[in-house]
Each structure stands twice: as C-alpha cells, then as structure tokens.
N, C-alpha and C positions, 0 to 999 in steps of 0.2 A: 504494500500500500504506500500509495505518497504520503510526506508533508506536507502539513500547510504551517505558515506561521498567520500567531495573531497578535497585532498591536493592540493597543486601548485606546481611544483617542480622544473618549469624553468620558466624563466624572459621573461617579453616580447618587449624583447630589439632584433630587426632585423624581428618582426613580424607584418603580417596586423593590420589595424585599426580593423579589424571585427575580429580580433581574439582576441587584447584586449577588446574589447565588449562584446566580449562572456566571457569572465572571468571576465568583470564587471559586468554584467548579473549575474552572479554564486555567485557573492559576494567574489570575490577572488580580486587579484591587486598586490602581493606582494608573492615573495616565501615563504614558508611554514607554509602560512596561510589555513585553513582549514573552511568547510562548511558540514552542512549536509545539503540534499534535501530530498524529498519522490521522487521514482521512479516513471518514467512518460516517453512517449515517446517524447517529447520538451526536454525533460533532455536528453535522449539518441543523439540526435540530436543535441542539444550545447556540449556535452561531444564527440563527434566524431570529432567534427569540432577542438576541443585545445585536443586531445588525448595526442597528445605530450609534453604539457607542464603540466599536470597533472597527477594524482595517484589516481586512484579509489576505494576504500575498501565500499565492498555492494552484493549483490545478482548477478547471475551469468546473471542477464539480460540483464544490462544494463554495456557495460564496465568493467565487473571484473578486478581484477589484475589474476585469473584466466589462464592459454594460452590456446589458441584456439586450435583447429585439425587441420592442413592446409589443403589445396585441396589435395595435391599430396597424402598426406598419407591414404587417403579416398582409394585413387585408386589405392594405392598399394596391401592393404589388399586385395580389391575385387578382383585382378588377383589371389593372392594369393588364394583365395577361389577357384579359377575357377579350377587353375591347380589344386587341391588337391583336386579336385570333380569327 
C-alpha cells in the first residue's frame, strides 16, 4: 500500500469534539504538524471527516490535493458530444 502524508493547516478552535479526535486519531493536534499513514479506506474516512483542516500530499485515492471534475462539467461535455454528433 502507499503513503500518504498529512499536514494540519487549521486549528481546532470552534470545532466538534469528534473532529479533534479525529486528528488525534491521525497523530496531528497542533498546526503544521505533519504524519505519514499507509492508504486505507478508515484513512479515507477520518480524512473526509477534518478535510478542512488538513493538507493531503499522496496518491490520487485517497484525498489528493489533486481537484476533482465537478458534476456539472461531466454534463456539459456530454451535451456537447451530443450536439456535434
């Protein structure tokens, strides 16, 4: 399995008790303190949950800093297909 590393990059000052648990969980507590994990899908799933207050540099599975394709752009292209068909 790969690594991923995770930064911290916000404090968890105005946030739930479960969401400082999850970044105690992670080995985090402190801004820009840094972890590495092996990918896993409980990794993917505490990493969703503090998205916001972290930084992920790793493989494109699990959280990348990567951006996503949104919905909409999916479905522009495919009109586009349509009409030029």
């Amino acid at each position: 399995m790969s690594k991923v590393t995770i930064t911290q990059v916000r404090g968890t000052v105005g946030q739930s008790k479960a969401h400082e648990g999850t970044l105690r969980a992670l080995g985090l507590g402190k801004i820009g303190r840094t972890v590495e994990h092996t990918d896993s899908p409980s990794l993917a799933g505490m990493l969703r949950h503090v998205k916001h207050l972290v930084r992920v540099e790793g493989p494109r599975g699990v959280g990348s800093t990567e951006p996503r394709k949104s919905a909409g752009a999916g479905l522009a292209g495919a009109e586009a297909e349509k009409s030029s068909a």
